[in-house]
C-alpha positions as CSV (number, residue, x, y, z in Angstrom):
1,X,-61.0,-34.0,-140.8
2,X,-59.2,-33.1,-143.7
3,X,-54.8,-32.8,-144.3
4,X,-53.4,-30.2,-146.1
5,X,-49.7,-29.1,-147.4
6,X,-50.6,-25.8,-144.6
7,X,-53.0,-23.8,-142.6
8,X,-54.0,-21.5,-145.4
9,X,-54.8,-24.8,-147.7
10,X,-56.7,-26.0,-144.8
11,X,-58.9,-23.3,-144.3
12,X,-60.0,-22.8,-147.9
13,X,-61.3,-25.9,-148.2
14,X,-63.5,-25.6,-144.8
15,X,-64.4,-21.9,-146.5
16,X,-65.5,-24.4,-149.8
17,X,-67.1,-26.8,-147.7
18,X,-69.3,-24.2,-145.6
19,X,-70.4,-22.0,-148.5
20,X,-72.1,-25.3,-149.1
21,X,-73.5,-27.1,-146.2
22,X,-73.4,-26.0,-142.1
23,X,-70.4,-26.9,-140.5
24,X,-68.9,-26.5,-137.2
25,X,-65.9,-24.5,-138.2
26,X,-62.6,-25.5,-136.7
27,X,-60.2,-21.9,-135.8
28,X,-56.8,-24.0,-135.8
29,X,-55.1,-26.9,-137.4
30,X,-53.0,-29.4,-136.0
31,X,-49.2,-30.7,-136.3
32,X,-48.1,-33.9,-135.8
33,X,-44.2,-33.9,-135.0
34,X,-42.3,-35.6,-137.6
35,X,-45.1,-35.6,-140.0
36,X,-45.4,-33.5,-143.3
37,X,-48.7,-31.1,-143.3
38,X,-51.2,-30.1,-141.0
39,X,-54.7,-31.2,-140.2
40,X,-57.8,-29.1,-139.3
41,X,-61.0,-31.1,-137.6
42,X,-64.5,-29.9,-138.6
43,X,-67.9,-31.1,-137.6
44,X,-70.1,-31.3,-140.8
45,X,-74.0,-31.3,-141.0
46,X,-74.7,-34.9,-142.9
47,X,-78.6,-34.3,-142.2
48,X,-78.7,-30.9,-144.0
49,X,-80.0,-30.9,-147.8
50,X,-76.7,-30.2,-149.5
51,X,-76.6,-26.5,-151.1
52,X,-75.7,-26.7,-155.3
């Protein structure tokens, strides 16, 4: 999971993260009420050789 100032902050770092390594892409972030930011939940790959 990562937190991020908005959605399109959010999604460019699971863009980084899968240009690098499989992932199971998230399509939508997350609001908590009250609570500054968003979140977006992604499944990565922690037995695939990373990708330099």
């Amino acid at each position: 999971m990562i937190a991020a100032a908005d959605g399109e902050t959010a999604f460019a770092v699971q863009a980084a993260l899968a240009a690098r390594c499989a992932i199971a892409p998230a399509d939508r972030t997350t609001r908590e009420p009250g609570e500054p930011g968003v979140r977006l939940r992604f499944f990565l790959d922690l037995h695939q050789e990373a990708v330099l």
